[in-house]
Structures are given as structure tokens and as C-alpha cells.
N, C-alpha and C positions, 0 to 999 in steps of 0.2 A: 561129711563129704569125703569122697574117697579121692588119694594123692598117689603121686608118681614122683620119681626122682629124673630130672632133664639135666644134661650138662652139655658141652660141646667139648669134643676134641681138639686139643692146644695145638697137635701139628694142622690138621685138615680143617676144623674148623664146623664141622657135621654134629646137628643133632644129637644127642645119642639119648638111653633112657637105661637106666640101674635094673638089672634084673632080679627075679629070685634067688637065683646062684651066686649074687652078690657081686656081680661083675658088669658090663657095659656093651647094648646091642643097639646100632644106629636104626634098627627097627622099631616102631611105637609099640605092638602089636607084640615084644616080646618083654616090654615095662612090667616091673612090678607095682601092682595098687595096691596100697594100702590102706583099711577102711578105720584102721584108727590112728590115733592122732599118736601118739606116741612110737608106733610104729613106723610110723614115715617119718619122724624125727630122728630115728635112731636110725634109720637105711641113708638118711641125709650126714648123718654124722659118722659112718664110715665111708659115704661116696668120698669125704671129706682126703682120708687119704689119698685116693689118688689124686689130687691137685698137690699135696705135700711132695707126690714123683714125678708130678710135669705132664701129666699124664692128660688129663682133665683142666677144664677153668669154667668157673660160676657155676656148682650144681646148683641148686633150685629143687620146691616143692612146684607144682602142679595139679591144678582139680582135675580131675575127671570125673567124668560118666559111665558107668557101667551099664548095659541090658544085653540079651540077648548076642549080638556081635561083636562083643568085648568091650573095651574100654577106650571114650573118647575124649578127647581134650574139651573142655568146655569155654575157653578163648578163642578168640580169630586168631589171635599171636600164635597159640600153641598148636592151632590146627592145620596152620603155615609149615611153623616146623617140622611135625609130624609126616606131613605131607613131603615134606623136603622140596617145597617148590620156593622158586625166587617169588619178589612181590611184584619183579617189572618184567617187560622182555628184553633182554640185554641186546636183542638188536634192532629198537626201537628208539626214534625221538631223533631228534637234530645232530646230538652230540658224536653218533654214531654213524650220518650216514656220509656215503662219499660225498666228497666235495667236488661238484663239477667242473670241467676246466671251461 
């Protein structure tokens, strides 16, 4: 199974995904996959550093799929994130609408 490294940014809060260059891009589509197991372990364990600078908090593996159009998240969770979309519409539902006079 081939993995990716995901974390979220400690100030903002955003997606992001570990690259080749060994650094961090809120894009999916710039993630590094890695198709062995040992390999993603060891890109997990220096994502590790940057949560040591505040930088980062919770990297995580991830499966993916690879064909033809790159690599996809193979969860609903992770194709959310990917995606960077919300799960609701923030200006939906009772809690949000005016209150009439």
C-alpha cells in the first residue's frame, strides 16, 4: 500500500502533506508517496521534528492510490481534507439564521 505523510498547521489549522524536499505543502498533489513501508516511516519520523518547533501537530500515515492522475486518498476522511472542503455549510441550519423580530 502506498502512504503519504498529513499533518495540520498548529497556527492555521490547514491540511498539509510532507513532500520530497522534506518540507510541508497544503497541496495533496505535491505529497510525497511512499510505496514502502519503511520509507514512510522514516519521512514520519522526521515530519516529527517539526511538531518539536511548533510548527506542525499530529502528522499521520495515509494510504493512497496511485494511477494515471497521481495520487488519491483512499478514505472519505482523507479526501475531505485533501479537498480542503468543510463537512457542513457554515450558513446552514437554525443555529445560524436570523432571528425574526
Amino acid at each position: 500500500m502506498n502512504q503519504m505523510v498529513t499533518a495540520q498547521w498548529l497556527l492555521g489549522g490547514e491540511s498539509i502533506y510532507w513532500t520530497a524536499a522534506g518540507n510541508w505543502s497544503e497541496s495533496f498533489a505535491d505529497g510525497a508517496v511512499f510505496a514502502q513501508q519503511a520509507d514512510a516511516d522514516a519521512a514520519l519520523a522526521a515530519a516529527q521534528e517539526f511538531v518539536k518547533q511548533r510548527v506542525v501537530v499530529g502528522p499521520y500515515l495515509i494510504d493512497v492510490e496511485v494511477d494515471a492522475a497521481g495520487p488519491k486518498p483512499t478514505s472519505a476522511r482523507e479526501r475531505i481534507r485533501a479537498a480542503h472542503n468543510a463537512t457542513f455549510d457554515i450558513d446552514h441550519g437554525s443555529w445560524t439564521a436570523r432571528i425574526s423580530d
